[in-house]
C-alpha positions in Angstrom: 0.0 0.0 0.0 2.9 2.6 0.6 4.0 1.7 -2.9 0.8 3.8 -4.3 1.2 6.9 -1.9 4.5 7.0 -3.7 3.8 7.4 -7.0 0.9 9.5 -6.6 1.8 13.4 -5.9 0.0 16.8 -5.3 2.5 18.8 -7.2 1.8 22.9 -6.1 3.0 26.2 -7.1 2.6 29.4 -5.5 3.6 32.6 -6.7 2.8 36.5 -6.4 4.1 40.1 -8.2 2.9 43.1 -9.8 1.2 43.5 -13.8 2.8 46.8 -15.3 1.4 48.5 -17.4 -2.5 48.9 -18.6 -3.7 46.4 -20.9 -7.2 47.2 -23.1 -9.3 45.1 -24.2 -11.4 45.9 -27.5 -13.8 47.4 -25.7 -11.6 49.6 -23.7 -11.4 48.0 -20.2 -8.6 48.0 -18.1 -7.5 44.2 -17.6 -4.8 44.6 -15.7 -3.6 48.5 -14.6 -0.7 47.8 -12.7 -2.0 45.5 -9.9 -0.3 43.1 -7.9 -1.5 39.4 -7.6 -1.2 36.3 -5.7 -1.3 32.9 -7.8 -1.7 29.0 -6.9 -1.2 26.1 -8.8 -1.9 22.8 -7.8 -1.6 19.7 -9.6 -2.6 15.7 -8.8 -0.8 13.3 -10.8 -1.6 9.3 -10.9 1.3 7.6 -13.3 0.2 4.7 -15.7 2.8 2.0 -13.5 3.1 1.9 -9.9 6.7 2.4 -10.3 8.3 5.8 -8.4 9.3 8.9 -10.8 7.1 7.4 -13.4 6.5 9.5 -16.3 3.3 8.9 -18.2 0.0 10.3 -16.1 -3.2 11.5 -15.5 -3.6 14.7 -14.0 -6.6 16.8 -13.1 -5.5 20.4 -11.9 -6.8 24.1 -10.7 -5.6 27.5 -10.4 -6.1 30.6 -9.2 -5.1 34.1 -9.7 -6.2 36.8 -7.5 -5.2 40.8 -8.6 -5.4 43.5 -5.7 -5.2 47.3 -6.9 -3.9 49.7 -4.6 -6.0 52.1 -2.6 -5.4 56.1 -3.8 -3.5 58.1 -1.2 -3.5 55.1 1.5 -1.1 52.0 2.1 -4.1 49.7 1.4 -5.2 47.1 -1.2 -8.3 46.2 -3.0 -9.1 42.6 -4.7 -10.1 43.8 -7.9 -10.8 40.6 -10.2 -9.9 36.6 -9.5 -8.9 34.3 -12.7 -10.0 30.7 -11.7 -8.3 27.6 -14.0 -9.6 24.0 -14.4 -7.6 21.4 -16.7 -7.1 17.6 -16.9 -5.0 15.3 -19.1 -2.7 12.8 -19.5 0.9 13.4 -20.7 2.7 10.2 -22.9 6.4 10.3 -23.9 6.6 14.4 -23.9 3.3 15.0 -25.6 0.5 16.4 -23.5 -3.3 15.9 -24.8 -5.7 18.3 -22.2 -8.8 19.8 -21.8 -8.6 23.4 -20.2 -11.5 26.2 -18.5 -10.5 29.0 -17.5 -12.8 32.6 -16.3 -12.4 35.2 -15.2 -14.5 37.4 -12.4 -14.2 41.3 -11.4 -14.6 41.6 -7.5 -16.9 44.6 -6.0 -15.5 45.6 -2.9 -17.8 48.0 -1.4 -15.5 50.8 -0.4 -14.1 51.1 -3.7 -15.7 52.0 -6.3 -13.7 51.2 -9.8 -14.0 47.5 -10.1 -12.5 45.3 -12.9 -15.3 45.4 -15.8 -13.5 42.0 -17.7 -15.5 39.3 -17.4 -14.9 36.2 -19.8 -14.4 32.1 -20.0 -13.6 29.8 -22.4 -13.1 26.1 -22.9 -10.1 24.8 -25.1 -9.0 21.1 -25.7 -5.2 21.5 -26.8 -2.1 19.4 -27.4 1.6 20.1 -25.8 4.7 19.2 -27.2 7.6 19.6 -24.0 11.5 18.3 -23.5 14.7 19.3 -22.8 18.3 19.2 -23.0 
């Protein structure tokens, strides 16, 4: 029974910065306008053989992406909008074949009024090519 709790692994990431610059969308919205965010990643993986550092797996994954804007005039930050990721796969030799969701939400905080106005999803089904030297 151990052999299994070896082989299976929560792989996580966790990361955080700062967007510069404004990006616009088409219809003129402010995506990102120099906020700062906080993202995790995390990642279960069951290999094909019960044999440790195996290769070939299944995985089913989430992650998210929260941006906070700074408060005008005070040392304070406001959430502003959250990206939320789904995907799940299987990855063969170097070639990963997933399905992937991914939307993303503006937050209203009440004591602020400018809030994110970009709001979207979408659903993709893609193929990965990876290695290295």
């Amino acid at each position: 029974m151990n052999t299994v709790f070896q082989v299976i692994t929560l792989a996580w990431s966790l990361q955080g910065g700062q967007y510069f610059g404004n990006a616009i969308n088409d219809a003129g919205v402010f995506s990102t306008n120099d906020n700062y965010f906080i993202q995790t990643e995390f990642e279960f993986q069951v290999p094909f053989s019960w044999e440790k550092g195996g290769r070939n797996m299944v995985f089913i994954g989430t992650e998210t992406e929260s941006q906070f804007a700074p408060h005008p005039g005070r040392l304070q930050f406001s959430p502003w909008q959250d990206a939320f990721t789904f995907n799940a796969g299987v990855r063969v030799i170097g070639i990963e074949l997933g399905y992937q969701h991914q939307c993303i939400h503006p937050v209203v905080v009440q004591d602020r009024p400018e809030t994110s106005k970009y709001f979207s999803g979408f659903d993709k089904i893609y193929a990965k090519v990876s290695g290295s030297f």
